[in-house]
N, C-alpha and C positions, 0 to 999 in steps of 0.2 A: 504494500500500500504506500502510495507516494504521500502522503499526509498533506498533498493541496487540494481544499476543498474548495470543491467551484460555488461562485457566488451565484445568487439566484433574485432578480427582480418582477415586480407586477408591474404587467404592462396591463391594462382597462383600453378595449378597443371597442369604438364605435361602430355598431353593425347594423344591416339594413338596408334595404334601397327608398327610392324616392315616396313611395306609396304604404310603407313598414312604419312601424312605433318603434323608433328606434331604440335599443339595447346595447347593452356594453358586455363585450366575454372581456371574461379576465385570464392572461396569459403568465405561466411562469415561466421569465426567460431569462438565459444565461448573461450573468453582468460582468462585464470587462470594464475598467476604467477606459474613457476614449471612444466607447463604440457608441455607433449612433442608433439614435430611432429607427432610422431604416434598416440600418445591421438586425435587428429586433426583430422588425414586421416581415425583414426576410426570413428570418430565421424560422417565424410561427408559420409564415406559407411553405418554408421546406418542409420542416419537420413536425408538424402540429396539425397545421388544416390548410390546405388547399385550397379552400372556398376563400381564404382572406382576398378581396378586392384592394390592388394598392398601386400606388404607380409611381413607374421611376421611369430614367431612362438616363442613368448615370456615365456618365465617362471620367468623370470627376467631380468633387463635390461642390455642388453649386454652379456647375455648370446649366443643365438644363432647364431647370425649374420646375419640374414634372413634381417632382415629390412636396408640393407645399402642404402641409395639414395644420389643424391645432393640436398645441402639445401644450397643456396642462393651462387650456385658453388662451395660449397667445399662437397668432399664426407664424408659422415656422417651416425652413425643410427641414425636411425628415432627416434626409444624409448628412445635416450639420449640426440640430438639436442632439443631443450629449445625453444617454442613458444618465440617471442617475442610481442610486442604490434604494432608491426611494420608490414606492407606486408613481405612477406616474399616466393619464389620461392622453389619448390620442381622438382625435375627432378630426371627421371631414370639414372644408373651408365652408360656413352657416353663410356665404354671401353668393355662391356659387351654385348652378342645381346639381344635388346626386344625383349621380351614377347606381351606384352601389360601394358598400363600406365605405372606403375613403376613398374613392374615388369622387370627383366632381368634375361638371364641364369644363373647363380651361381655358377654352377657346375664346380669342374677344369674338364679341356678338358679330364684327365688321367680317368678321373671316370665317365664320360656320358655314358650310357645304349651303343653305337656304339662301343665304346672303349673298353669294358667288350665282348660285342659279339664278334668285331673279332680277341680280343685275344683268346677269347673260342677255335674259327673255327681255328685256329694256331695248 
């Protein structure tokens, strides 16, 4: 036995889609000094549940913007909010429409696929 014991935190995720009473699962994930919220939310859709709705599209952090959510009410990316040792609340952006879990639309309104067509048909 290597006598290091791995640290363990509550992650509380927002679930749900647009038309759901939205609920919170609570996840036990492994805590590393350094890692981030989305190290986390990956980790539950590897090895925990598959159904987690989340989005990234990382190349490095802060590069894309794909991942912004809230994290313990303030809005945030995911890849650069900081695991703490502490519970800690995740929720999809409340200005944005869900998707599903954390996901939300993204897109400015000027550039959604609707927006494009019927300027086309103009």
């Amino acid at each position: 036995m290597s006598g290091i014991e791995k640290q363990i935190m509550t992650l509380r995720v927002q679930r749900g889609g647009p038309d759901d009473t939205p609920r919170f699962d609570e996840f036990q994930v492994p805590y590393e000094p350094g890692a981030s919220v989305l190290d986390a939310l990956v980790w539950i859709r590897q090895d925990v549940d598959p159904t987690l709705a989340i989005r990234y599209a990382c190349v490095n952090a802060n590069a894309c913007k794909e991942c912004m959510v809230r994290v313990n009410d303030k809005v945030d990316y995911a890849c650069t909010a900081r695991l703490t040792s502490e519970p800690m609340t995740v929720e999809p952006l409340s200005n944005k429409r869900l998707i599903r879990d954390l996901v939300t639309d993204i897109v400015p309104p000027k550039e959604q696929l609707s927006a494009v067509v019927e300027t086309r048909k103009k």
